[in-house]
C-alpha positions as CSV (number, residue, x, y, z in Angstrom):
1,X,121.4,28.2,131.3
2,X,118.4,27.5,129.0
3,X,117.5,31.3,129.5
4,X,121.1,32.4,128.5
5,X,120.2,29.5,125.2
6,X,117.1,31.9,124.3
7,X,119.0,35.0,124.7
8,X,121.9,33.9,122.5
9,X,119.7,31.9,119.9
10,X,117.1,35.6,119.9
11,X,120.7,37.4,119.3
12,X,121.9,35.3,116.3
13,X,118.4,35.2,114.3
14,X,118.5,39.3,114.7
15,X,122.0,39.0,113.6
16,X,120.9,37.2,110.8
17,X,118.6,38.7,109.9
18,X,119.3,41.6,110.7
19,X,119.1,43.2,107.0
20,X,116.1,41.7,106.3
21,X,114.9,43.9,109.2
22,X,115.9,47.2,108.1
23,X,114.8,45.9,104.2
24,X,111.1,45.6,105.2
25,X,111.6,48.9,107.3
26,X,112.5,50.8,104.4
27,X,109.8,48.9,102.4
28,X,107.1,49.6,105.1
29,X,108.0,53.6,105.2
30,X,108.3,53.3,101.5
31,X,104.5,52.3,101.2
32,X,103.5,53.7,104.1
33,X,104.4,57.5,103.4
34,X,101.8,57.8,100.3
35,X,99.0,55.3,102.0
36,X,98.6,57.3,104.9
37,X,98.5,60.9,103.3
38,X,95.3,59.4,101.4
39,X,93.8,57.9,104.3
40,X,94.2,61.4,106.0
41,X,92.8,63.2,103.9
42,X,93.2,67.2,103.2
43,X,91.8,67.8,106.6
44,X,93.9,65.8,108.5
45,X,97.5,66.8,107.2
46,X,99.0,67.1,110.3
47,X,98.1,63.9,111.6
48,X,99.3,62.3,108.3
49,X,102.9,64.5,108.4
50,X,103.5,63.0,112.3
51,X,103.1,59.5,112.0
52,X,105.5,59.7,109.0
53,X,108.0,61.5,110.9
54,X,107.3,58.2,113.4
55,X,107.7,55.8,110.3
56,X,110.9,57.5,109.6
57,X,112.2,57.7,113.0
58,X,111.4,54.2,113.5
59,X,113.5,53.4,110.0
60,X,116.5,55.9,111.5
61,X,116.4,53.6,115.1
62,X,116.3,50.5,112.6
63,X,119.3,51.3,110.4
64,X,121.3,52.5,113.8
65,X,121.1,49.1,115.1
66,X,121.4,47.4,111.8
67,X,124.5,49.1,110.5
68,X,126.3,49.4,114.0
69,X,128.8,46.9,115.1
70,X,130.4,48.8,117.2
71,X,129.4,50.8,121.0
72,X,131.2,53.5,119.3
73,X,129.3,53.2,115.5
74,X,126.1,53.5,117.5
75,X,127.1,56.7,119.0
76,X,127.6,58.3,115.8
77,X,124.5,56.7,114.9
78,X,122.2,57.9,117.9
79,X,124.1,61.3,117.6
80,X,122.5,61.5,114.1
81,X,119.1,60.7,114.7
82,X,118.5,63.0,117.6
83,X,118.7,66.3,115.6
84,X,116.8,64.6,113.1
85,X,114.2,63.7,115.1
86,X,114.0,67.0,116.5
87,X,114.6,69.1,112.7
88,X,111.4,66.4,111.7
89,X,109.1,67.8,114.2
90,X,110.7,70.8,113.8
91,X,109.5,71.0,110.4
92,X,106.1,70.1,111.0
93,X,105.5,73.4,113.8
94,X,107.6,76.0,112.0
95,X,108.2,75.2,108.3
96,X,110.8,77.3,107.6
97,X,113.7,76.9,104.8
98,X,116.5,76.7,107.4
99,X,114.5,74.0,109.4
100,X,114.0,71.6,106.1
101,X,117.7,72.3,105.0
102,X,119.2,71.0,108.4
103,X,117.0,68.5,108.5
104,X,118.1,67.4,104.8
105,X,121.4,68.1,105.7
106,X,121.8,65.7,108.6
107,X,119.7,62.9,107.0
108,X,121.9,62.5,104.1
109,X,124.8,62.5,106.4
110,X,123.5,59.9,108.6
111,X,122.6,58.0,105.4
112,X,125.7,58.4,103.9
113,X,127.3,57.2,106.6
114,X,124.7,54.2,107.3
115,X,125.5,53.3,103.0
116,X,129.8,53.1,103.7
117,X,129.1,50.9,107.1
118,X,126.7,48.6,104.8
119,X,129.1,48.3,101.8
120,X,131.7,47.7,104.2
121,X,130.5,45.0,105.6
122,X,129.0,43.4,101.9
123,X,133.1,43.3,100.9
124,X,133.9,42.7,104.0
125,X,132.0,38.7,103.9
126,X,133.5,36.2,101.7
127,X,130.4,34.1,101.9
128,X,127.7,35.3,100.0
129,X,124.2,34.8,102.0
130,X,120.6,36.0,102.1
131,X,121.8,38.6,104.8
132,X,124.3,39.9,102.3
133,X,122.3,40.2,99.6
134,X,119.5,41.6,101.9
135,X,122.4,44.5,103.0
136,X,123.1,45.2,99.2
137,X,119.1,45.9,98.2
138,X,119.0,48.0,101.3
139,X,121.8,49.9,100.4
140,X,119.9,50.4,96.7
141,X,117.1,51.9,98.8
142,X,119.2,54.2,100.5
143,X,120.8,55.9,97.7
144,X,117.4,56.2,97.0
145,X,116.5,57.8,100.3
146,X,119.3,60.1,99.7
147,X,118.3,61.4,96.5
148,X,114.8,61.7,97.6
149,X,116.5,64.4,100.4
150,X,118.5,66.2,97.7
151,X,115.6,66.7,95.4
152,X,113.5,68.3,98.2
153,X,116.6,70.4,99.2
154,X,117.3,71.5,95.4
155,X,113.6,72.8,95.6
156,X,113.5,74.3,98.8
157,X,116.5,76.2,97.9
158,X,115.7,77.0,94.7
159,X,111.5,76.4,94.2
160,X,110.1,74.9,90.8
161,X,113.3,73.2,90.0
162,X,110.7,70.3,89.7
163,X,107.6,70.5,87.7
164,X,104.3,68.7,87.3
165,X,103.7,68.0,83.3
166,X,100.8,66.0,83.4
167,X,97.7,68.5,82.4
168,X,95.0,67.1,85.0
169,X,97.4,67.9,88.1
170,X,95.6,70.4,89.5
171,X,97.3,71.2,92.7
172,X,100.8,70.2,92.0
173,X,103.0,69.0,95.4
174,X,106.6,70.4,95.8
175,X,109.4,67.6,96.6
176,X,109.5,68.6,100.1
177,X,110.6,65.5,102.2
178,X,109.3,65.7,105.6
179,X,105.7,66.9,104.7
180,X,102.7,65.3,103.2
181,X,104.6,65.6,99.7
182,X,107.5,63.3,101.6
183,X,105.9,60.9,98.9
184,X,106.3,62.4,96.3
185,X,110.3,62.9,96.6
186,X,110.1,59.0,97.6
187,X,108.0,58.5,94.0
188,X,110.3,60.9,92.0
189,X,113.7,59.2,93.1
190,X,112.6,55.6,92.4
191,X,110.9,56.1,89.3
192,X,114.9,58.3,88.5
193,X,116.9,55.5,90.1
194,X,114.9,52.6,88.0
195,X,115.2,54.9,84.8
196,X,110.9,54.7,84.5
197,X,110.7,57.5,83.4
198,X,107.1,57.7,83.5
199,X,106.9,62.0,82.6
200,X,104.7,63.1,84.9
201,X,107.5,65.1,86.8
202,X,110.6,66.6,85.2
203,X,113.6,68.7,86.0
204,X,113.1,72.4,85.3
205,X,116.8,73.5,85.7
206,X,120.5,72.6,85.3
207,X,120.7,71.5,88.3
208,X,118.1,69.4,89.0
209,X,118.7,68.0,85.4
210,X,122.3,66.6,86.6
211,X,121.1,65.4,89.8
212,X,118.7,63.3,88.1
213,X,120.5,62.0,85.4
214,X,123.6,60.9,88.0
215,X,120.9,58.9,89.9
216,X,119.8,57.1,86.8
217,X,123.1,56.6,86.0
218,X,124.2,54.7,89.6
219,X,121.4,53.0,89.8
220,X,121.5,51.3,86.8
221,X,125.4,50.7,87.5
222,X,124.7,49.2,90.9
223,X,122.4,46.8,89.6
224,X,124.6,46.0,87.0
225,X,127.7,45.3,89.0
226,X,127.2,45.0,92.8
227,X,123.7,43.1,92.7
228,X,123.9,41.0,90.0
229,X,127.6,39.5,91.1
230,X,126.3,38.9,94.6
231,X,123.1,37.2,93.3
232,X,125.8,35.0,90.9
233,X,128.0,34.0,93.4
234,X,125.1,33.2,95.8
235,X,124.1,30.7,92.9
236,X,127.0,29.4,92.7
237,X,128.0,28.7,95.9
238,X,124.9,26.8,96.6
239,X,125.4,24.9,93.0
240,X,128.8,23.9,94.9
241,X,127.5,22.9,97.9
């Protein structure tokens, strides 16, 4: 009995927390992607592109058992992240267009799907807690995620849709999520969705343009309407209490 305790009390911190989890996953693969193409160096790019396909593998098996409720929600899940897992190492030995399109195809899909499971579940709890406010800044992240993916498939598709303005880039990356520029995507779509701005990549086409300026636009409307009522009635449920 006090064994089946533990088990149960282990099983309803990870439920509670379980979007905390998959927060400071996204957080550590956010950070992690850029520091450890530096610490690589040039000569190690290999290296530096596998353990990021690991750090993104390890956020894929994190948001499967995160988002999932379900044996069935899981399945779809795991049936996701195996042909991403294989497309990501794919990448990294052939590096072909068709390779980084599947790839890009499937993650947003699995994303996608990960984002409408999340949001269901936000609307779907009347009481507002950490957890759920937790879920709805993951969710932020993601659309983040998934705009990172369209970027690099805009440029793979169509190449120099994105350009590098500032004058002392000397060797300018492309947007190409799954490589050591997997970074730079990750930089480009935060600094759209947060409306930064900073200059130092811009759209070159119509395209690209659009895709960009949508971005800017949800992100500031999420922010606007789905965080900053959960944070309110968080405050003023425990105002109540």
């Amino acid at each position: 009995m006090p064994q089946q305790d533990q088990t149960n009390w282990f099983h309803s911190l990870t439920h509670e927390q379980r979007f905390a989890l998959l927060f400071f996953s996204l957080i550590l693969f956010f950070l992690g992607s850029p520091l450890i193409r530096t610490l690589a160096g040039d000569t190690n790019t290999l290296l530096s592109d596998i353990i990021i396909a690991a750090l993104y593998m390890i956020f894929m098996l994190t948001a499967i058992f995160t988002v999932s409720k379900s044996g069935i929600s899981k399945i779809i899940g795991v049936a996701f992240a195996i042909p991403v897992a294989i497309l990501s190492v794919g990448q990294i030995v052939t590096e072909t267009s068709m390779t980084d399109i599947m790839f890009q195809v499937l993650a947003i899909c699995y994303l996608c799907y990960a984002i409408v499971l999340i949001i269901k579940y936000i609307f779907d709890q009347q009481i507002v807690n950490a957890n759920k406010i937790f879920a709805a800044l993951c969710v932020y992240l993601l659309i983040s995620l998934v705009w990172a993916l369209l970027y690099s498939m805009i440029e793979v598709i169509q190449p120099g849709s994105f350009i590098y303005v500032l004058a002392e880039e000397q060797s300018p990356l492309k947007l190409k999520f799954g490589y050591g520029d997997t970074a730079s995507s990750l930089y480009y779509s935060l600094v759209t969705m947060t409306t930064l701005g900073y200059g130092d990549i811009a759209p070159a086409n119509e395209v690209a343009r659009m895709f960009a300026s949508t971005q800017a636009v949800i992100g500031q409307l999420y922010i606007a309407v789905l965080i900053a009522r959960l944070v309110g009635l968080h405050a003023s449920q425990n105002t109540h209490n």
